[in-house]
Biopython code that builds the backbone (N, CA, C, O; Angstrom):
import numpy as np
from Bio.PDB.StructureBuilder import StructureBuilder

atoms = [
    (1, "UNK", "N", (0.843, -1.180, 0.000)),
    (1, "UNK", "CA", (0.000, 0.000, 0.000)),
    (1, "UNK", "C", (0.886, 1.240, 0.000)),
    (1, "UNK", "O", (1.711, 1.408, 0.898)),
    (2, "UNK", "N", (0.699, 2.267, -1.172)),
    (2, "UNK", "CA", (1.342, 3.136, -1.034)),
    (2, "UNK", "C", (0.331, 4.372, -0.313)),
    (2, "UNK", "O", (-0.885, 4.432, -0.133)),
    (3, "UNK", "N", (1.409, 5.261, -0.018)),
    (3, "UNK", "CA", (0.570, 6.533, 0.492)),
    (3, "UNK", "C", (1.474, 7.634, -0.664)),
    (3, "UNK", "O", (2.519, 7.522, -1.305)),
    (4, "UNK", "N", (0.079, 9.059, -0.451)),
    (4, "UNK", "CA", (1.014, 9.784, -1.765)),
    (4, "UNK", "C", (0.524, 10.996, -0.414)),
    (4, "UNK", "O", (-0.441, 11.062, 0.346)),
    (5, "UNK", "N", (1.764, 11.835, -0.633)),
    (5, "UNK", "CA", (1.499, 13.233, 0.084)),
    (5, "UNK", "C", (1.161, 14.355, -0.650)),
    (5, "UNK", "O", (1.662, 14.838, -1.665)),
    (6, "UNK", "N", (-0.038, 14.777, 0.230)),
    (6, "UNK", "CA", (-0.795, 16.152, -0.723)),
    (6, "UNK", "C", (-0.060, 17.773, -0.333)),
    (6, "UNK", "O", (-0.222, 18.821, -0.958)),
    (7, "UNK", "N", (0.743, 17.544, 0.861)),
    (7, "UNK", "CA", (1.433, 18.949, 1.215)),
    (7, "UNK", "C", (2.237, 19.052, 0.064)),
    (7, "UNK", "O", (2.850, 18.259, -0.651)),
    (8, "UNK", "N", (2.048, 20.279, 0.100)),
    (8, "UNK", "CA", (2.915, 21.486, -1.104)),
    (8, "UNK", "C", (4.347, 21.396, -1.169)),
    (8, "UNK", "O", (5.088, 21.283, -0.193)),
    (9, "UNK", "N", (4.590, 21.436, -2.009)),
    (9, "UNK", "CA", (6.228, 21.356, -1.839)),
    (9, "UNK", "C", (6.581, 22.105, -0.981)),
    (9, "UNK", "O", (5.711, 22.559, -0.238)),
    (10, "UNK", "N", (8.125, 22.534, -0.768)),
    (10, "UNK", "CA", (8.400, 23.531, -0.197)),
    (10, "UNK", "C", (9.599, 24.264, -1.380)),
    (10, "UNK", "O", (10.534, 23.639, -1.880)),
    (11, "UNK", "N", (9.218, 25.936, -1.675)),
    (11, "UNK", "CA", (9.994, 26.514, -2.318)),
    (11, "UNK", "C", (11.438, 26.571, -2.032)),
    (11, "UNK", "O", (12.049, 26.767, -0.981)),
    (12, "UNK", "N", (11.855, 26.333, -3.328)),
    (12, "UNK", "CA", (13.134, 26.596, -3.441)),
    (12, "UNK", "C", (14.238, 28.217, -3.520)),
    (12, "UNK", "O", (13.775, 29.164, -4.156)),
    (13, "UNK", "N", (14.970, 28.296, -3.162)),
    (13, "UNK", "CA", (15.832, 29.577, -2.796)),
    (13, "UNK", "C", (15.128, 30.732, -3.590)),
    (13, "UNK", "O", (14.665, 31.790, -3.166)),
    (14, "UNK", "N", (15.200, 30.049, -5.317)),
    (14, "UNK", "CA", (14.576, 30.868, -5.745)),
    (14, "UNK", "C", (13.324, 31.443, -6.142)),
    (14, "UNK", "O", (13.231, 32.532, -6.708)),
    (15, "UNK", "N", (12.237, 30.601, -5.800)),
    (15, "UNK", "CA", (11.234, 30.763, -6.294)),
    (15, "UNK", "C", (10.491, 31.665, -4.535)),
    (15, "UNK", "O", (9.448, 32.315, -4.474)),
    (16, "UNK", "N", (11.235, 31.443, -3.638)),
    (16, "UNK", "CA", (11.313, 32.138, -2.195)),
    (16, "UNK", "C", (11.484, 33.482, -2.709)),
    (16, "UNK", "O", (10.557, 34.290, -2.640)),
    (17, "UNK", "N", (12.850, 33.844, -3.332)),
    (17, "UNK", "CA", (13.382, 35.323, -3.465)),
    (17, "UNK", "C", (12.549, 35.998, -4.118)),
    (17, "UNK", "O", (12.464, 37.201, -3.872)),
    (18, "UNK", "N", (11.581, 35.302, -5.287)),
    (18, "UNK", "CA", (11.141, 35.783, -5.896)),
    (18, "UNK", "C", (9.274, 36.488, -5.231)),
    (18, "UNK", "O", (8.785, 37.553, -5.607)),
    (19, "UNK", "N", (8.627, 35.522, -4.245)),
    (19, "UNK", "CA", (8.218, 36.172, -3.991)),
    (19, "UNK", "C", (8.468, 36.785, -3.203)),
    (19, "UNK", "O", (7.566, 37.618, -3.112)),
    (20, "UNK", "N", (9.543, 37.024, -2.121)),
    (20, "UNK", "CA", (9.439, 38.131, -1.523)),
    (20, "UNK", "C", (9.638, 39.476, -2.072)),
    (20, "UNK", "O", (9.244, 40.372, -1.325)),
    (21, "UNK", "N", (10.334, 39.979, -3.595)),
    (21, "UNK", "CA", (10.238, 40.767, -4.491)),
    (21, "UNK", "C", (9.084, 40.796, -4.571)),
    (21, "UNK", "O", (8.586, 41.739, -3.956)),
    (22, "UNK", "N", (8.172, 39.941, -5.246)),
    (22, "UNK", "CA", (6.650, 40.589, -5.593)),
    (22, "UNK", "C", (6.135, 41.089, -3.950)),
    (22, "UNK", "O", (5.962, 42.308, -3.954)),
    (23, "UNK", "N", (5.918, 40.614, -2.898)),
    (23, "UNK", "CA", (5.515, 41.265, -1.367)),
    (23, "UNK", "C", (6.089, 43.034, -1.664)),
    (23, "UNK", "O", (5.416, 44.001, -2.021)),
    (24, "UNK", "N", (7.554, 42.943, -1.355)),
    (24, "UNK", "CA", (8.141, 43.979, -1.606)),
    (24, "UNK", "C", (7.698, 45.050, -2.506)),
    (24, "UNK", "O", (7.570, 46.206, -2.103)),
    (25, "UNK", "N", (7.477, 44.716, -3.636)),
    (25, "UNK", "CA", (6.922, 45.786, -4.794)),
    (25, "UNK", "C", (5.437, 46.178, -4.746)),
    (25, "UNK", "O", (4.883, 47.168, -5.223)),
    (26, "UNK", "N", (4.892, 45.056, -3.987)),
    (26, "UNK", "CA", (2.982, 45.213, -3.375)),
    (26, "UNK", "C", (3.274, 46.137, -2.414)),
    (26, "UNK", "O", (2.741, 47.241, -2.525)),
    (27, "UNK", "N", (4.068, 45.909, -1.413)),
    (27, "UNK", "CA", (4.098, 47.102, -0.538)),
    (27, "UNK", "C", (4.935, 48.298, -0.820)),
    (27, "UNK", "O", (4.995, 49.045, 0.157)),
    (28, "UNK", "N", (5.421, 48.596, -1.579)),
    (28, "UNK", "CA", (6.047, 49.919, -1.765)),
    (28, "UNK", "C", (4.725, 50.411, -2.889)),
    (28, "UNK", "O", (4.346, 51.581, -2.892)),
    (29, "UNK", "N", (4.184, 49.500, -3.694)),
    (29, "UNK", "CA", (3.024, 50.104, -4.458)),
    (29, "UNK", "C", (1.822, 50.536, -3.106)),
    (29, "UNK", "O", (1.420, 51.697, -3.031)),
    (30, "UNK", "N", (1.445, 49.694, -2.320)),
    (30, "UNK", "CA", (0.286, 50.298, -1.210)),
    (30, "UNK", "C", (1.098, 51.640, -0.831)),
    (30, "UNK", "O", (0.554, 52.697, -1.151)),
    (31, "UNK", "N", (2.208, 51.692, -0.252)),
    (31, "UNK", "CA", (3.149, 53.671, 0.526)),
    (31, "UNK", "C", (2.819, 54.069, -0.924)),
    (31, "UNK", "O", (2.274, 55.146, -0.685)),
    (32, "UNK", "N", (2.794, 54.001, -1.640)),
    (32, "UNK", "CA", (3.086, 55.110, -3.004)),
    (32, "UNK", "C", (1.059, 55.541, -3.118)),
    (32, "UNK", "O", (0.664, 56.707, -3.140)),
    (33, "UNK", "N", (0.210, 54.461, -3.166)),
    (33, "UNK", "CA", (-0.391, 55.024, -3.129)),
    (33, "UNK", "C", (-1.396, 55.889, -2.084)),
    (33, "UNK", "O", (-2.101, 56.883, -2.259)),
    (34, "UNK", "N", (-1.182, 55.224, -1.175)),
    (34, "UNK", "CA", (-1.147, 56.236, 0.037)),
    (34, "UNK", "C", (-1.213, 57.627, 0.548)),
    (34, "UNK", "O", (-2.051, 58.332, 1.109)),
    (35, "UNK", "N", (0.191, 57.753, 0.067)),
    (35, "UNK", "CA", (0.745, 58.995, -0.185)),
    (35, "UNK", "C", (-0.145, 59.874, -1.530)),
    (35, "UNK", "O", (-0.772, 60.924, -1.388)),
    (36, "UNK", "N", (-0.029, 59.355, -2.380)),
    (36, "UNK", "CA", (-0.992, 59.856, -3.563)),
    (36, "UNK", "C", (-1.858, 60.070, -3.255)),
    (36, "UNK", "O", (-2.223, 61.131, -3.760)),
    (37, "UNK", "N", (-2.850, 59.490, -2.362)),
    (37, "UNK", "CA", (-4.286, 59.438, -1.914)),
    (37, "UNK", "C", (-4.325, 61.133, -1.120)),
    (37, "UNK", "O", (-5.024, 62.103, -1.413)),
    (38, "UNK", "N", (-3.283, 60.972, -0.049)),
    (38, "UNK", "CA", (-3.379, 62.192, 0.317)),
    (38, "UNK", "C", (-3.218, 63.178, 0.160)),
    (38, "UNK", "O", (-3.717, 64.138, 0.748)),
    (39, "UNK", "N", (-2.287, 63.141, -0.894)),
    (39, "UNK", "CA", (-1.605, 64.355, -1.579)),
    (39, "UNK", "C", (-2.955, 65.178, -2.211)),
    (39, "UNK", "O", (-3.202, 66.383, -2.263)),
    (40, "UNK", "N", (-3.924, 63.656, -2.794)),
    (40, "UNK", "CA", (-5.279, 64.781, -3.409)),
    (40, "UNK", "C", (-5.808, 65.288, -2.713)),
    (40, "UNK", "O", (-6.173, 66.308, -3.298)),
    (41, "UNK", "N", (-6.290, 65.320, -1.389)),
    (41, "UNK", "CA", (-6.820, 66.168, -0.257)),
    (41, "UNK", "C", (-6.998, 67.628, -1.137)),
    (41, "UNK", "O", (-6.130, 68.302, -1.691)),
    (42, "UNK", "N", (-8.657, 67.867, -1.030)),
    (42, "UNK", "CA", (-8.190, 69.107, -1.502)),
    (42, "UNK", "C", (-7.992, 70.148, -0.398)),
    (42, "UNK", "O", (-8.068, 71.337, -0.705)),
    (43, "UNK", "N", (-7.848, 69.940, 0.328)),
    (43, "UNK", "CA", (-7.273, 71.074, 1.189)),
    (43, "UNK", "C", (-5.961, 71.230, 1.307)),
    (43, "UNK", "O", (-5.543, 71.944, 2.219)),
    (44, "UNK", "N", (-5.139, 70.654, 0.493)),
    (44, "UNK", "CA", (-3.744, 70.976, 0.534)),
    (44, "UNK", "C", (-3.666, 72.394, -0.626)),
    (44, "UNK", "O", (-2.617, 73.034, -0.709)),
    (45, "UNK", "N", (-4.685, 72.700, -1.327)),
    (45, "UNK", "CA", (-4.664, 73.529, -2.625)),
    (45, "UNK", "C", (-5.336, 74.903, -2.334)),
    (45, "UNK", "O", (-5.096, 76.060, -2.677)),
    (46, "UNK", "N", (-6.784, 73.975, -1.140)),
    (46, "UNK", "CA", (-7.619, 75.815, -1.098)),
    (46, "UNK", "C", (-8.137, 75.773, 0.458)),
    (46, "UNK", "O", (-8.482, 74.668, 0.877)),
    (47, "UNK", "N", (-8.213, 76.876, 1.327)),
    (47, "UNK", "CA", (-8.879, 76.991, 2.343)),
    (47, "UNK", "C", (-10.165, 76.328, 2.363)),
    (47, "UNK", "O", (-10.529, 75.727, 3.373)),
    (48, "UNK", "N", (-10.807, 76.387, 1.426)),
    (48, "UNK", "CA", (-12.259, 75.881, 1.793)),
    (48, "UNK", "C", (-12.531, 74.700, 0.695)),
    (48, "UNK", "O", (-12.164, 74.762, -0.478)),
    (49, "UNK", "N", (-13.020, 73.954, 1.105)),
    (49, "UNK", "CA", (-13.385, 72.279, 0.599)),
    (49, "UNK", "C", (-14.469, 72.074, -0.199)),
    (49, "UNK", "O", (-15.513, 71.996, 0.449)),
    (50, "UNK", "N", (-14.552, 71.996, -1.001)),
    (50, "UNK", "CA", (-16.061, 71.469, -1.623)),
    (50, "UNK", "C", (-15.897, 70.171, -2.130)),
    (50, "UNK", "O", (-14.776, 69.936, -2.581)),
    (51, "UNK", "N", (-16.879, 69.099, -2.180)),
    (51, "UNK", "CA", (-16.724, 67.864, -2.884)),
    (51, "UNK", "C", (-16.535, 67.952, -4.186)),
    (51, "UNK", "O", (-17.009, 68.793, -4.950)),
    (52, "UNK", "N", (-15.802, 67.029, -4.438)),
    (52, "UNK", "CA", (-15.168, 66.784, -5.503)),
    (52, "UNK", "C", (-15.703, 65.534, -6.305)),
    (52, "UNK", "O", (-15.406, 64.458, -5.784)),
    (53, "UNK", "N", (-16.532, 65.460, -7.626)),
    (53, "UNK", "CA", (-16.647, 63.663, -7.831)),
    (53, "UNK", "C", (-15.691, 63.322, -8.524)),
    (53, "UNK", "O", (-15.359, 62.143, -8.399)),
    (54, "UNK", "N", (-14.910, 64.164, -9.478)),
    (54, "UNK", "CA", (-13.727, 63.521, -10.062)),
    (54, "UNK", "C", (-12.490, 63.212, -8.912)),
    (54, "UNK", "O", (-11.667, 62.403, -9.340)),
    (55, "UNK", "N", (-12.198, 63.755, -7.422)),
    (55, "UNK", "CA", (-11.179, 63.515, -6.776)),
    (55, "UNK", "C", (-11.861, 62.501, -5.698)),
    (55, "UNK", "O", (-11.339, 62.074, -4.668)),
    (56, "UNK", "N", (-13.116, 62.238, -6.186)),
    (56, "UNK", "CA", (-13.499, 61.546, -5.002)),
    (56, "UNK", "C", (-13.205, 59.713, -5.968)),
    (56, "UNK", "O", (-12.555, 58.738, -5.590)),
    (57, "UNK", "N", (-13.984, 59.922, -7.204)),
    (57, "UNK", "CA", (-13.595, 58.722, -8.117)),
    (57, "UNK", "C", (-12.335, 58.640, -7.618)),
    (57, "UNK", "O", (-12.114, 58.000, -6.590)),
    (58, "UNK", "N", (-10.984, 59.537, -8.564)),
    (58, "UNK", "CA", (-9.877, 58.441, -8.454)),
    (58, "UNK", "C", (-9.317, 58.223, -7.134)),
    (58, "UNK", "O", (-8.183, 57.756, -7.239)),
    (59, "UNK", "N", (-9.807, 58.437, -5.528)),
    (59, "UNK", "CA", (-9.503, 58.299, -4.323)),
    (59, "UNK", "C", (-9.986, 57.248, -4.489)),
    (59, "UNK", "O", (-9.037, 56.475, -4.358)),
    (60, "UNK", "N", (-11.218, 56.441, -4.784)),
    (60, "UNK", "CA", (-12.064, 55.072, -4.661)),
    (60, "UNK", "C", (-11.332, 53.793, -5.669)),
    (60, "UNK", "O", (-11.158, 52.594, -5.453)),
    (61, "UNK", "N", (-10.964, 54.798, -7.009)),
    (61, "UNK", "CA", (-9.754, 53.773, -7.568)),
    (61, "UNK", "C", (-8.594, 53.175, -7.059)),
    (61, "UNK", "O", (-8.250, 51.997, -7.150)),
    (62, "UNK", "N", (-7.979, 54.196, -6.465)),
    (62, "UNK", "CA", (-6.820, 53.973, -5.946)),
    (62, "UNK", "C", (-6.758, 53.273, -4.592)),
    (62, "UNK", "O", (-5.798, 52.790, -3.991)),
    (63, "UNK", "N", (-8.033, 53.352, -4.286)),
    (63, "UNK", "CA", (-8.559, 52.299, -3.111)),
    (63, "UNK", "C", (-8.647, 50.991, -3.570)),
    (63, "UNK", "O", (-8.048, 49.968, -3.240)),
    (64, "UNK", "N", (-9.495, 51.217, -4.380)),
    (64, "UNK", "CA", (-9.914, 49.403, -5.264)),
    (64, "UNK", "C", (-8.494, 49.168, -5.776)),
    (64, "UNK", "O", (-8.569, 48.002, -6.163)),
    (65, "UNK", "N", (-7.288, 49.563, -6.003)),
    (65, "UNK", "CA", (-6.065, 49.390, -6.252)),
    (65, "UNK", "C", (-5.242, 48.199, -5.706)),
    (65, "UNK", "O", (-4.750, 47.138, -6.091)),
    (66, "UNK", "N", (-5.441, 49.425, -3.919)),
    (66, "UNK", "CA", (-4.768, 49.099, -2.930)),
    (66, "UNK", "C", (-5.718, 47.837, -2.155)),
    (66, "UNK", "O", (-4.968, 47.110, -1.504)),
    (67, "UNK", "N", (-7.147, 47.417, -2.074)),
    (67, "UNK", "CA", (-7.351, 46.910, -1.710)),
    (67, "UNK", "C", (-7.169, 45.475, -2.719)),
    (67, "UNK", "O", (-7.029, 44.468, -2.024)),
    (68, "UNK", "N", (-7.154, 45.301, -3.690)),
    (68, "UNK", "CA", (-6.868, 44.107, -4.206)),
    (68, "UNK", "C", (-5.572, 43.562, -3.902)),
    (68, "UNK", "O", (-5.269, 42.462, -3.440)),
    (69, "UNK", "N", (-4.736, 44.720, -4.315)),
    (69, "UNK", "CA", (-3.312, 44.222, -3.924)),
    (69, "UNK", "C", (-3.243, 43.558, -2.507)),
    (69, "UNK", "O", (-2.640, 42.493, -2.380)),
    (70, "UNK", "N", (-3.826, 44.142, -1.476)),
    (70, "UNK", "CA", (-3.952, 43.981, -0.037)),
    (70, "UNK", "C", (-4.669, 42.217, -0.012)),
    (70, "UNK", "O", (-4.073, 41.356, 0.636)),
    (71, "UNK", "N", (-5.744, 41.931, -0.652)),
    (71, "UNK", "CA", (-5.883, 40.362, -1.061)),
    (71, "UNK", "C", (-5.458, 39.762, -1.396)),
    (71, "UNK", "O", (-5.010, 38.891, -0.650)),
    (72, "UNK", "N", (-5.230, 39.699, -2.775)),
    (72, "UNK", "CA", (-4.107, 39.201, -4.052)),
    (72, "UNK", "C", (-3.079, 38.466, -3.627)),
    (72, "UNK", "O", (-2.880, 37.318, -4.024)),
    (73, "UNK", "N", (-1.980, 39.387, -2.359)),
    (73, "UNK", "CA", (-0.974, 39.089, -2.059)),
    (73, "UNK", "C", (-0.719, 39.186, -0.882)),
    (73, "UNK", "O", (0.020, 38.260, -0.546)),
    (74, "UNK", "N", (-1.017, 40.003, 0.119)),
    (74, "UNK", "CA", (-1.142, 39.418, 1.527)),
    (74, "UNK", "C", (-1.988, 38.488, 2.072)),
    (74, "UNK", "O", (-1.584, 37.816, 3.022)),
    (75, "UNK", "N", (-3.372, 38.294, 1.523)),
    (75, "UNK", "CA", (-3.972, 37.810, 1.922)),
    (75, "UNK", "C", (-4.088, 36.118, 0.902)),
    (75, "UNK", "O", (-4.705, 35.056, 0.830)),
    (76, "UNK", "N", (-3.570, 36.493, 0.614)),
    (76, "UNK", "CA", (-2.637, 35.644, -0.874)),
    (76, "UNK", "C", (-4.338, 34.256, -1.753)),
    (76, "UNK", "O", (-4.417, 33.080, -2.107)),
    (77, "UNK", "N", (-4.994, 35.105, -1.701)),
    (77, "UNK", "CA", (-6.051, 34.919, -2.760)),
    (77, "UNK", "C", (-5.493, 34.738, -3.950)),
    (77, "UNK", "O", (-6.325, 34.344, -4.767)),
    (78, "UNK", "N", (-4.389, 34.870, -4.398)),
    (78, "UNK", "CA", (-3.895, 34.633, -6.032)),
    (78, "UNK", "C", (-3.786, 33.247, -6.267)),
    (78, "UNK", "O", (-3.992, 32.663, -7.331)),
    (79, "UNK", "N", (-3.365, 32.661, -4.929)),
    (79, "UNK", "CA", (-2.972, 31.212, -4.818)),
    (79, "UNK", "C", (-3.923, 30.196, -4.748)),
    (79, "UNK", "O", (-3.534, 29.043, -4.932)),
    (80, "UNK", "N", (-5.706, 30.523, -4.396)),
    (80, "UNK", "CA", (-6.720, 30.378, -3.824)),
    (80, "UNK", "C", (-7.560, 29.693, -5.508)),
    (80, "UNK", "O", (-7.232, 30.153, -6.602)),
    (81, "UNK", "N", (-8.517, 28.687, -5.364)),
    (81, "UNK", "CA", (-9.505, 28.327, -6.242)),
    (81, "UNK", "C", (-9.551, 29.333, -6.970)),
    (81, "UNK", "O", (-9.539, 30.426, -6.404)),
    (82, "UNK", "N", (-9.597, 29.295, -8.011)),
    (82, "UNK", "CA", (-10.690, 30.093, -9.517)),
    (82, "UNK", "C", (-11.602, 30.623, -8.614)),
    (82, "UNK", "O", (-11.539, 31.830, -8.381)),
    (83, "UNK", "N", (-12.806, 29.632, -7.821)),
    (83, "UNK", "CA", (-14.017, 30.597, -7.404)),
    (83, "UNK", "C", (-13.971, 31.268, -6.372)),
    (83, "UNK", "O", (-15.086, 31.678, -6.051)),
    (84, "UNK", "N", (-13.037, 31.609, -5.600)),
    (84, "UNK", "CA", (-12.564, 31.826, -4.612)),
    (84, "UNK", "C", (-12.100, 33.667, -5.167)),
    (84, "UNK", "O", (-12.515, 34.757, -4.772)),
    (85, "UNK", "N", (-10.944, 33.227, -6.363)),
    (85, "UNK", "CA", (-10.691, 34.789, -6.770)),
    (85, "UNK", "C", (-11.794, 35.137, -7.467)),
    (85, "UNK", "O", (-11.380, 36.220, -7.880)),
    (86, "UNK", "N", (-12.719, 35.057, -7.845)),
    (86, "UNK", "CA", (-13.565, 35.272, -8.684)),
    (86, "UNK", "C", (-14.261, 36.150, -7.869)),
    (86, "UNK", "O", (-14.502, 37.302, -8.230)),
    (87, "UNK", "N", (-14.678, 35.600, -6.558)),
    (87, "UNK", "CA", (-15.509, 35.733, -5.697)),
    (87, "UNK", "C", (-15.116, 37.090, -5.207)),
    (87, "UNK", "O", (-15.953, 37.988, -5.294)),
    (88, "UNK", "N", (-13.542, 37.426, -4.531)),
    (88, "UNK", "CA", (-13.121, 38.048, -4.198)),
    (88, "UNK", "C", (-12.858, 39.326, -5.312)),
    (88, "UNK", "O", (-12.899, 40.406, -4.723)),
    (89, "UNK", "N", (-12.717, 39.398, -6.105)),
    (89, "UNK", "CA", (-12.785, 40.236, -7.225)),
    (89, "UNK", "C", (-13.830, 41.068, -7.138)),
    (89, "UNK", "O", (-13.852, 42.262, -6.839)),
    (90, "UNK", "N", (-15.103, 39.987, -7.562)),
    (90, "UNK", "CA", (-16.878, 40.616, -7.588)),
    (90, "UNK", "C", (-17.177, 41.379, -6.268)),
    (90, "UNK", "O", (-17.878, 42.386, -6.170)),
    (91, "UNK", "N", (-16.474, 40.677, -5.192)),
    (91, "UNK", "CA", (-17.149, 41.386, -3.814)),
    (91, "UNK", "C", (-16.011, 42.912, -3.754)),
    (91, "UNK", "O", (-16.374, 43.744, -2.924)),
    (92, "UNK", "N", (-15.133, 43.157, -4.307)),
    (92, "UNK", "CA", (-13.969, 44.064, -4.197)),
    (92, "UNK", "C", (-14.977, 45.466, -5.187)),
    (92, "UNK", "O", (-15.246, 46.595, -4.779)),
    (93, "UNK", "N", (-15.353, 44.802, -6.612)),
    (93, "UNK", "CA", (-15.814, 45.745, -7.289)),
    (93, "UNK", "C", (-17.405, 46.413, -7.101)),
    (93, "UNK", "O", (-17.879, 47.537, -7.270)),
    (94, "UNK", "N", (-17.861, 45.303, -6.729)),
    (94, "UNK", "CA", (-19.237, 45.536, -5.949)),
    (94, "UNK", "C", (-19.378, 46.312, -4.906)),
    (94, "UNK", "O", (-20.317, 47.080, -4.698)),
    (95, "UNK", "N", (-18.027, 46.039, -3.935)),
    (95, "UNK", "CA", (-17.906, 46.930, -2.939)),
    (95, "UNK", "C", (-17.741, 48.827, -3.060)),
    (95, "UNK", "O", (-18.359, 49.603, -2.331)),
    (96, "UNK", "N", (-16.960, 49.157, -3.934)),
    (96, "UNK", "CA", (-16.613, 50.351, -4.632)),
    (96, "UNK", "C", (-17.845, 50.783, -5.314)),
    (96, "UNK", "O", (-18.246, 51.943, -5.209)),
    (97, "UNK", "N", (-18.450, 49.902, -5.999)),
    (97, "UNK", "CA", (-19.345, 50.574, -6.928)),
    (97, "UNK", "C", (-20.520, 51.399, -6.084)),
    (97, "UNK", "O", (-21.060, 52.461, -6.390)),
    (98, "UNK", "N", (-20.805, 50.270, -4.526)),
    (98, "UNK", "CA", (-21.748, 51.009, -4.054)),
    (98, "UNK", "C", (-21.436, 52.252, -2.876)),
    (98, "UNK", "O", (-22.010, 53.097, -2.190)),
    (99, "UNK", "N", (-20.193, 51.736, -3.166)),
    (99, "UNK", "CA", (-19.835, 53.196, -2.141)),
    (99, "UNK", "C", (-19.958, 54.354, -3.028)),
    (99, "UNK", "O", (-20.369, 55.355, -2.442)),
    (100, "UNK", "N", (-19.687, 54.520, -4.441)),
    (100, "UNK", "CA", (-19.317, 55.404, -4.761)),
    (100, "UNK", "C", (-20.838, 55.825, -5.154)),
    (100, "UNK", "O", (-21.249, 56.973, -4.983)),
    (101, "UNK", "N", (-21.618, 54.797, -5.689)),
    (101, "UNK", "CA", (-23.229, 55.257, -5.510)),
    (101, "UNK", "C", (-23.525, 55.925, -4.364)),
    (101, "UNK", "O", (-23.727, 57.115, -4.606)),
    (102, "UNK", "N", (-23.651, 55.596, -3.013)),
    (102, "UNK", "CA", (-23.919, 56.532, -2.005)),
    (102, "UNK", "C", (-23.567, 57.666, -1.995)),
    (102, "UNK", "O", (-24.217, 58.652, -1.648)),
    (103, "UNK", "N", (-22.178, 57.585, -2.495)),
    (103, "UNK", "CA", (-21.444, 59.358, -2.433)),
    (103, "UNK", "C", (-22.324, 60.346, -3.140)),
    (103, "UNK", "O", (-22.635, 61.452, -2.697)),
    (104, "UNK", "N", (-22.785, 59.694, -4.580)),
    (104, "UNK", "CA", (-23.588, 60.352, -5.513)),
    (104, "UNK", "C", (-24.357, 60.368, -4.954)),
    (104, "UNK", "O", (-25.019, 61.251, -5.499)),
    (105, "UNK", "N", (-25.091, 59.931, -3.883)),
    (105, "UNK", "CA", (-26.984, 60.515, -3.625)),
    (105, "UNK", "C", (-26.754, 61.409, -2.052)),
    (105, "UNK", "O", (-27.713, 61.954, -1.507)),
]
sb = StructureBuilder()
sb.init_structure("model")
sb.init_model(0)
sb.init_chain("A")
sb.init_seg("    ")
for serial, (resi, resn, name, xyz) in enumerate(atoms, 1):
    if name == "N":
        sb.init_residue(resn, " ", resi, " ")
    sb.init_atom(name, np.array(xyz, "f"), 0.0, 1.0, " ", f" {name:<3s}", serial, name[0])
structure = sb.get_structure()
């Protein structure tokens, strides 16, 4: 009687280095956009604030950006079933869409 083992391999030196480069470049992409996010503040430009829907859109993009990346790869959904990312995708864009509906009403 044989037995067969279902645990995952374990990575090799390089296929290790490599993702910690992709981690690395996910997180210097989340600080970059971050920073971007705030930089649009419009109160860095005028004393007084009015809403914005074009600075409010690409704040919600750059959210839906950062939050995939934040799944994708920390939460490492890339690695996860087809229906699993699928799932996570639909609930990511679904999520945005209705926020940004509320903003509008």
């Amino acid at each position: 009687m044989t037995t067969t083992s279902t645990a995952a391999p374990t990575p090799d030196g390089a296929s290790h280095a490599r993702e910690n480069r992709i981690l690395t470049w996910a997180w210097i992409a989340l600080c970059v956009i971050t920073i971007g996010s705030w930089w649009l503040a419009p109160a860095h430009f005028t004393e007084r604030v009015d809403p914005s829907i074009p600075i409010t859109a690409l704040v919600l993009a750059l959210t839906y950006i950062k939050a995939r990346l934040v799944v994708r790869y920390f939460m490492e959904v890339r690695t996860a079933p087809p229906w699993l990312r699928r799932t996570a995708e639909g609930w990511l864009i679904g999520l945005h869409v209705v926020i940004f509906a509320i903003y509008l009403f």
